[in-house]
C-alpha positions in Angstrom: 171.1 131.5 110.4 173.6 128.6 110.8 173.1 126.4 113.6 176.8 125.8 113.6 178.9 128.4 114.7 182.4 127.3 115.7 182.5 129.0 118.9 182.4 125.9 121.0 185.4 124.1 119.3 187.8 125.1 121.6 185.7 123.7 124.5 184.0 126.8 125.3 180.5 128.8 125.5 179.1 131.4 125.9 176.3 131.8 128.7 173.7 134.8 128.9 174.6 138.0 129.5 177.8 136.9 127.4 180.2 135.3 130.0 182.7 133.0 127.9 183.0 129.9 130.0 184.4 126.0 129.6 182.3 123.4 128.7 182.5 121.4 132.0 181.8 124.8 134.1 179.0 123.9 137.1 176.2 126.1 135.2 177.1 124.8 131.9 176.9 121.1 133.5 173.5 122.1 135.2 172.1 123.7 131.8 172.8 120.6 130.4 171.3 117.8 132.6 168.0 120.3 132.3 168.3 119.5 128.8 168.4 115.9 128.8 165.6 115.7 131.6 163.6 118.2 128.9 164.4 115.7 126.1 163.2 112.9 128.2 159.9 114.8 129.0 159.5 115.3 125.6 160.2 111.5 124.8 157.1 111.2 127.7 154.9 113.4 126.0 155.5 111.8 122.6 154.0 108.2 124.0 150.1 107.5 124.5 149.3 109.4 127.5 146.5 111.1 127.9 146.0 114.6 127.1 146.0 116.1 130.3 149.2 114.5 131.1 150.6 115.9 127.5 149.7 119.4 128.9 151.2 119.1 132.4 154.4 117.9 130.5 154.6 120.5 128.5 154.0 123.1 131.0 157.1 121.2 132.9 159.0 121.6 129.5 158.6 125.2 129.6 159.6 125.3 133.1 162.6 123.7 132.6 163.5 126.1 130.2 163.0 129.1 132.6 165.0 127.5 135.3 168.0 126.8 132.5 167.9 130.7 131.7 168.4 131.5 135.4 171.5 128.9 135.8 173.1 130.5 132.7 172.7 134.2 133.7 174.1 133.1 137.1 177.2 135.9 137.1 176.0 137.8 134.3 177.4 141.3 134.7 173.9 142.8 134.3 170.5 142.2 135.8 168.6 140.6 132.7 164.6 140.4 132.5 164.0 136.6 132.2 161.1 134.4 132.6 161.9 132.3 136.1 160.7 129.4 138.1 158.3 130.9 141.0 156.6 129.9 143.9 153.5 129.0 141.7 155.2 127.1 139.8 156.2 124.5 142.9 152.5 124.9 144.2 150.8 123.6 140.5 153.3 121.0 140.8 151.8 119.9 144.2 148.7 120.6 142.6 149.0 118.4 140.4 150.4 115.7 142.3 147.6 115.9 144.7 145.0 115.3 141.9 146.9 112.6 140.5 147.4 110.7 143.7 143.8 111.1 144.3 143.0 108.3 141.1 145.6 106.2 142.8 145.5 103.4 145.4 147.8 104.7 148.5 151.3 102.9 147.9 152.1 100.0 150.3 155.1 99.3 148.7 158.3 99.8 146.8 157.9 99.9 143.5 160.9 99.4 140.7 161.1 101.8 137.7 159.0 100.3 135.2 155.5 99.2 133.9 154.6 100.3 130.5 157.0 102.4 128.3 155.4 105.9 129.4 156.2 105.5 132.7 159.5 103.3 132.6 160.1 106.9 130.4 159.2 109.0 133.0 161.1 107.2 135.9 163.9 108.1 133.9 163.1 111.8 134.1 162.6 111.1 138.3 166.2 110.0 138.1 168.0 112.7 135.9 165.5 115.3 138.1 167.2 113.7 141.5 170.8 114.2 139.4 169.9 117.8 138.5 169.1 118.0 142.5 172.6 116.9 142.9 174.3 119.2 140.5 172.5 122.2 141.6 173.4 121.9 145.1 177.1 122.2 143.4 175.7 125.4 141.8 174.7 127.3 144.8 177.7 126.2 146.8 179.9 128.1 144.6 177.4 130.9 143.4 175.9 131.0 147.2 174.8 134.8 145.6 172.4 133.4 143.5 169.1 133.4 145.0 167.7 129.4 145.3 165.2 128.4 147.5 162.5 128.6 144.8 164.4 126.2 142.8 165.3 123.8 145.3 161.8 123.3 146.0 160.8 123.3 142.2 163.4 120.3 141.9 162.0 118.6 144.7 158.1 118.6 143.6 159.0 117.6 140.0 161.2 114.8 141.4 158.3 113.6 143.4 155.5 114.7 140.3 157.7 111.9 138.1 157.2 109.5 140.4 153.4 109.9 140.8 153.2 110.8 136.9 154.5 107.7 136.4 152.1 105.8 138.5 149.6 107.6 137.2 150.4 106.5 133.5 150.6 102.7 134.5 147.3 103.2 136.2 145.6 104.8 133.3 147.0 102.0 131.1 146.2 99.3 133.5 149.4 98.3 133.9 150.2 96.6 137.2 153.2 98.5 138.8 156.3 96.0 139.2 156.5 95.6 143.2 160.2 95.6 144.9 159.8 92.2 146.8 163.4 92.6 147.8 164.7 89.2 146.7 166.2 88.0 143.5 164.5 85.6 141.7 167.0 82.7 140.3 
């Protein structure tokens, strides 16, 4: 099988259940920006972490995926039998965040995107998570059929899980986390 296939050369694709739609359509935007936060993951997962941060990362790679096959049947003319973000999937999340909050000091401050690479990496992924928030709400405002309040609140939790993740990363490589002092230093 070719991975090329010529169909998207006229700035089109095709989205599940076979709609034929332009590149810069709302789902096709939202399927994309899952992508790159799924690549970035990835990039996370790649670094020195520890395992059971490689496994909760993975776990949110394959959850990303099931929430991109929901945005691109979104209008499909047929019901189709997909794997899709649930309610357990937003309560693991929380889980998860609970238990990694629980190796943490409370925060006191603001802290600046950064420390060591894992978790500059993963305040990435917070950002592009917040943008996919953003795009999605564009989503449901013009496909307000589409059933959403599981995803919102997936969204939310893994915007929040980055930001603890990455905490939790600087703390396990005893890294201090850089502190917003609000002033510039000249």
């Amino acid at each position: 099988m070719k991975i090329y296939t010529g169909y998207g050369d006229e700035g089109f694709t095709q989205l599940l259940g076979g709609q034929r739609v332009r590149k810069n359509d709302l789902r096709v935007a939202m399927c994309g920006t899952l992508d790159e936060l799924n690549a970035v993951m990835g990039a996370v997962a790649s670094q020195q972490i520890p395992d059971y941060l490689v496994t909760r990362v993975r776990g949110i790679q394959s959850d990303l995926f099931k929430f991109g096959c929901s945005v691109a049947a979104i209008g499909a003319d047929s019901k189709l039998d997909l794997p899709a973000i649930c309610e357990k999937d937003s309560l693991r999340l929380e889980a998860e965040i609970d238990d990694m909050e629980s190796r943490l000091q409370p925060l006191a401050n603001f802290l600046l995107p950064g420390g060591c690479q894992a978790a500059a990496t993963m305040h990435q992924a917070r950002a592009i998570c917040r943008r996919c928030e953003r795009l999605f709400t564009d989503v449901t405002d013009l496909y307000p059929e589409f059933d959403q309040t599981v995803f919102f609140k997936y969204l939310n939790r893994l915007g929040d899980w980055c930001f603890v993740a990455a905490r939790s990363m600087n703390h396990e490589m005893d890294v201090t986390e850089p502190i917003w002092s609000g002033q510039t230093d000249t």
